[in-house]
C-alpha positions as a printed Julia matrix, in Angstrom:
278×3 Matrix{Float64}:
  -1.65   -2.79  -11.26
   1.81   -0.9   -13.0
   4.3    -0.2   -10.6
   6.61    1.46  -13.33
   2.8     1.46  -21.07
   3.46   -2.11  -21.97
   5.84   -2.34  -24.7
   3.72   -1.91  -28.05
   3.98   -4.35  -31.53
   6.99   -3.58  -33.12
   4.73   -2.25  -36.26
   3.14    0.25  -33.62
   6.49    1.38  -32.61
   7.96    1.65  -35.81
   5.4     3.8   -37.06
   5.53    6.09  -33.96
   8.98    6.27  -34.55
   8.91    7.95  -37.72
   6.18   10.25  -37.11
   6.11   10.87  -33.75
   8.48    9.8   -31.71
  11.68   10.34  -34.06
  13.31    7.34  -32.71
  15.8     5.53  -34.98
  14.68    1.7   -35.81
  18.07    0.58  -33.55
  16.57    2.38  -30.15
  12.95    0.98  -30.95
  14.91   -2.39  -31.21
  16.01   -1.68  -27.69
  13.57   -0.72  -26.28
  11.22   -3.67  -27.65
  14.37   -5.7   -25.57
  13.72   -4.38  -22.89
   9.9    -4.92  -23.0
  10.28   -8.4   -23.81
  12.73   -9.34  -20.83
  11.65   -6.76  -18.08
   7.82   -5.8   -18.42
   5.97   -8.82  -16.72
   4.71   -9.9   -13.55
   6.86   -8.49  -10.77
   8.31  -11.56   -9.14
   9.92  -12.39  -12.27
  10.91   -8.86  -13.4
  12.4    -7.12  -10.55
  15.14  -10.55  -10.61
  16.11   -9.62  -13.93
  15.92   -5.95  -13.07
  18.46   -6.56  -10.74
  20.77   -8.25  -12.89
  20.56   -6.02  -15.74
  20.78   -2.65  -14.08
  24.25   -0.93  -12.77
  24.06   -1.56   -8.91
  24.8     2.08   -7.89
  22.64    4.03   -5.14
  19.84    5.57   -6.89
  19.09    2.29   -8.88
  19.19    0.41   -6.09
  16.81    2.23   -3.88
  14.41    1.7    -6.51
  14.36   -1.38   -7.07
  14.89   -2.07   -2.99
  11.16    0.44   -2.89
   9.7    -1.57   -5.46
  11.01   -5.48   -3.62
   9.45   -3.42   -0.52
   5.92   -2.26   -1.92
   5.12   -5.74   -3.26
   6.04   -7.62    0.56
   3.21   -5.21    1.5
   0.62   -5.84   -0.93
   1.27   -9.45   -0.22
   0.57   -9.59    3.18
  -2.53   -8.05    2.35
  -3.07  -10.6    -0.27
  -3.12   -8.11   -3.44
  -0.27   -9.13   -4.62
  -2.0   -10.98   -7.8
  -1.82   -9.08  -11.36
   0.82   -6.89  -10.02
   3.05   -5.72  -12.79
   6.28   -3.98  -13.31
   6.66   -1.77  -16.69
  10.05    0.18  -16.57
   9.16    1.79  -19.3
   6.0     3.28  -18.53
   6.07    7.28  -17.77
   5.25    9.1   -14.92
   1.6    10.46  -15.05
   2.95   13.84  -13.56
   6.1    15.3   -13.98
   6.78   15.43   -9.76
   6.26   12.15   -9.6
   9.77   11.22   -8.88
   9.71    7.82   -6.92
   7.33    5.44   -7.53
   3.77    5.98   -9.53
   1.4     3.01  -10.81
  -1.9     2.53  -12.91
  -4.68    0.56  -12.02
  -6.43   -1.3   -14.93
  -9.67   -3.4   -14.73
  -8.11   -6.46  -16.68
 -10.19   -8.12  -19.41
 -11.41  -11.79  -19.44
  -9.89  -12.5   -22.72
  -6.4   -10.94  -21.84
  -5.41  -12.07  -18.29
  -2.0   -11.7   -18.31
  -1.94   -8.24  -21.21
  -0.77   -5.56  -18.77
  -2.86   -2.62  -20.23
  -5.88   -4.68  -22.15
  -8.78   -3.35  -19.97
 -10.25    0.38  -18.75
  -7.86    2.17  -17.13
  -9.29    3.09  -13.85
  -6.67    4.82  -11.71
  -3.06    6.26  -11.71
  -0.79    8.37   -9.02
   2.63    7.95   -7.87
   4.74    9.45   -4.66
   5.57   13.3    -5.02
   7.46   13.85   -1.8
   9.97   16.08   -3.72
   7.61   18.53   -4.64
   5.95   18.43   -1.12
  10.02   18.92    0.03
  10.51   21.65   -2.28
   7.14   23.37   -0.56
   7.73   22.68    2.76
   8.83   25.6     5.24
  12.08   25.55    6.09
  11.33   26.69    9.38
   9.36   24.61   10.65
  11.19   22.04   12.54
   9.19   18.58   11.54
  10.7    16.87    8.64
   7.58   16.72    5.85
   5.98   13.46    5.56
   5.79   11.24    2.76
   2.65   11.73   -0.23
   1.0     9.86   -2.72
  -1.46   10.84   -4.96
  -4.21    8.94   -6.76
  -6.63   10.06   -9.82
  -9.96    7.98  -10.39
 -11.61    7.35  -13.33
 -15.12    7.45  -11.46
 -17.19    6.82  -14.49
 -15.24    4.2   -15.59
 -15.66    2.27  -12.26
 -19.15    3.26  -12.53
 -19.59    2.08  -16.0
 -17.54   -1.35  -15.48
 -19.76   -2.11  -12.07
 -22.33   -4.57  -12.01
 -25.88   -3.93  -11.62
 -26.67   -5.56   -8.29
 -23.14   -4.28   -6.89
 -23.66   -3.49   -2.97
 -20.85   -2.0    -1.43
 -19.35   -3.85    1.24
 -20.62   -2.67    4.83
 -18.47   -3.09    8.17
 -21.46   -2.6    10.67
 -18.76   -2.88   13.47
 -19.13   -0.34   15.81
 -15.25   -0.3    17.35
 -12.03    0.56   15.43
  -8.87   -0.56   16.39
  -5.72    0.98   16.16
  -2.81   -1.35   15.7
   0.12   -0.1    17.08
   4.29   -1.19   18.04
   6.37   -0.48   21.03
  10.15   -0.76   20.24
  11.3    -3.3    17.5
  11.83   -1.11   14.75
   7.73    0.12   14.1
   7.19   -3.81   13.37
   5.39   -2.78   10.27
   4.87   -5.5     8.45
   3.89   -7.59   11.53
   1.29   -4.45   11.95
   0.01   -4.86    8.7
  -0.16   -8.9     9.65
  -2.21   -8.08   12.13
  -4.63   -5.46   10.73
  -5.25   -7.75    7.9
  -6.31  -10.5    10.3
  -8.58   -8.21   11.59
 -10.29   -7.15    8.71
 -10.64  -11.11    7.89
 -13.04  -10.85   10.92
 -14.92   -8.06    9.9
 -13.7    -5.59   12.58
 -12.48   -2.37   11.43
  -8.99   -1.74   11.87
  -5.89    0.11   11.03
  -2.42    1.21   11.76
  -0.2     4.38   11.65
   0.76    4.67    8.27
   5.12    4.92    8.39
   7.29    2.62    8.85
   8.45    3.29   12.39
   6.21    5.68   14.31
   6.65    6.39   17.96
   3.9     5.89   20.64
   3.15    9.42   21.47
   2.31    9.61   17.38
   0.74    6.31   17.36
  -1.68    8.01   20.66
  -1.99   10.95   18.65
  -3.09    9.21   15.29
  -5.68    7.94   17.6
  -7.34   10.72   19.57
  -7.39   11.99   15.79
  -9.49    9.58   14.66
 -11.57    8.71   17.49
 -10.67    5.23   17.87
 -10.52    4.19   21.6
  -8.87    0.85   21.33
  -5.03    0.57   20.94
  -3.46   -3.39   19.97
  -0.24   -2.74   20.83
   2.5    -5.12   20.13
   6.39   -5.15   20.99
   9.22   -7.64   19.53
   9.27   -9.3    22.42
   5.5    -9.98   22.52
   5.81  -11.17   18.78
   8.78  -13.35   18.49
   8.68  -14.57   22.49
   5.3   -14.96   24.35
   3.0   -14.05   21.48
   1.02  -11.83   23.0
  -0.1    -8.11   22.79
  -2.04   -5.82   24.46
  -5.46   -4.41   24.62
  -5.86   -1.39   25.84
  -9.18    1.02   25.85
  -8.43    4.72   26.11
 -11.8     5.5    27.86
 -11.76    2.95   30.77
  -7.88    3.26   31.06
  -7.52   -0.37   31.31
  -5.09   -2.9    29.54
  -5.3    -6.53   28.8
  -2.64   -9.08   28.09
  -3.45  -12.14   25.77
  -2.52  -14.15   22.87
  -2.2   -11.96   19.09
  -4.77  -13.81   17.23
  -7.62  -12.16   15.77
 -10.36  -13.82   17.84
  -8.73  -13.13   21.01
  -8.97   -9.5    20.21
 -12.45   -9.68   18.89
 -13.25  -10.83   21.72
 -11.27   -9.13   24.3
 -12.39   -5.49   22.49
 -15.75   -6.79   23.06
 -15.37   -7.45   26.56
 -13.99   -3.71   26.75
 -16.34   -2.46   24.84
 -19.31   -3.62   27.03
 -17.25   -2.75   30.81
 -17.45    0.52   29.02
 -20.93    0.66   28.23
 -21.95   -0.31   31.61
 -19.55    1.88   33.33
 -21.06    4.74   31.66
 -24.56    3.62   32.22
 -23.81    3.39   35.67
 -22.51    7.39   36.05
């Protein structure tokens, strides 16, 4: 993944220069620079990002969203082949914070950071959804991303015996915080333990989200059973709670995965046999 073209040969560029880009050969020496010491994986980039850049507020925010998005994709263990590319464009021109591209890497090129089919790109647009948003109403407008796939691409670069994955689970949970700030990232911990047990799972998607949204994400989606965990829970006792929307009925115990497997399962067939019983 790009989070922000590779720099091309400096024959490429120099050509482009004179036909197309009307660059002169002292910018395409720049920019090559800056290709050579800031495209690259993003641990090492974003450093020397940092150092480079002027530290005022706009430059830092971006590089602060960028530090930010990466923590995420590595607690969900993505974070491999991640790439930044400062000068890559936007795909669309209202993509004004971050935007990425999603490339199916080739065997020969590991490490090239476009050799391979392109097979996605998007980026945030919450200006334009800002600049559409009624002014009336009094609920600020939440964030958006979009995403474009290449669907015959993925088709085309998909094995033959390819079998989507299946969760045959029957109950989704949704992960939720009391207090502490949304605990995101310890959400996102916890969700991704989940799915490690094959049990369907998810979690409010912004950063700090209160409870009546968290019960309203919820009854949205149908899931009955809330994991709910607080700071205190976390950093303290470590424990959370179970609780089933249906039966009404809440269950302290320790935040590892298997508790809750089994705990929801326990729920899950009170439930069953409660309404059996009606």
């Amino acid at each position: 993944m790009l989070l922000s073209s590779t720099v091309q040969s400096k024959e490429t560029l120099n050509s482009k220069s004179s036909y197309e880009l009307n660059l002169a050969e002292a910018t395409v020496n720049r920019l090559q620079t800056v290709g050579l010491r800031f495209c690259g994986a993003v641990d090492q980039a974003l450093p020397r990002l940092r150092g480079a850049l002027p530290a005022d507020k706009h430059t830092r925010k971006a590089l602060d969203e960028l530090s930010d998005l990466f923590s995420y994709l590595r607690i969900w263990k993505i974070e491999k082949h991640v790439y930044i590319d400062p000068l890559m464009p936007p795909t669309e021109n209202y993509h004004r914070d971050l935007f990425f591209q999603i490339y199916l890497g080739k065997e020969s090129h590991p490490g090239a950071l476009t050799e391979g089919s392109l097979l996605a790109v998007g980026g945030r647009y919450n200006y334009l959804l800002h600049q559409m948003w009624d002014h009336e109403n009094k609920t600020n407008p939440p964030g958006a991303v979009g995403i474009s796939l290449a669907l015959e691409t993925i088709i085309q670069n998909s094995p033959e015996d390819f079998k989507p994955i299946r969760n045959e689970a029957t109950t989704s949970i949704l992960v939720c915080s009391r207090g502490g700030g949304g605990l995101l990232m310890e959400r996102m911990e916890l969700v991704a333990e989940l799915w490690e047990e094959n049990i369907k799972a998810e979690l409010v998607p912004i950063p700090d989200p209160s409870l009546t949204e968290q019960y309203e994400y919820a009854s949205e989606h149908e899931i009955k059973c809330l994991v709910i965990i607080t700071d205190m829970g976390v950093s303290q006792t470590g424990f959370v709670k179970v609780r089933h929307l249906d039966l009404k009925k809440e269950k302290e115990f320790g935040a590892s995965s298997i508790s809750i497997k089994y705990q929801v399962y326990e729920l899950e067939f009170f439930f069953a046999v409660s309404s059996a019983a009606r």
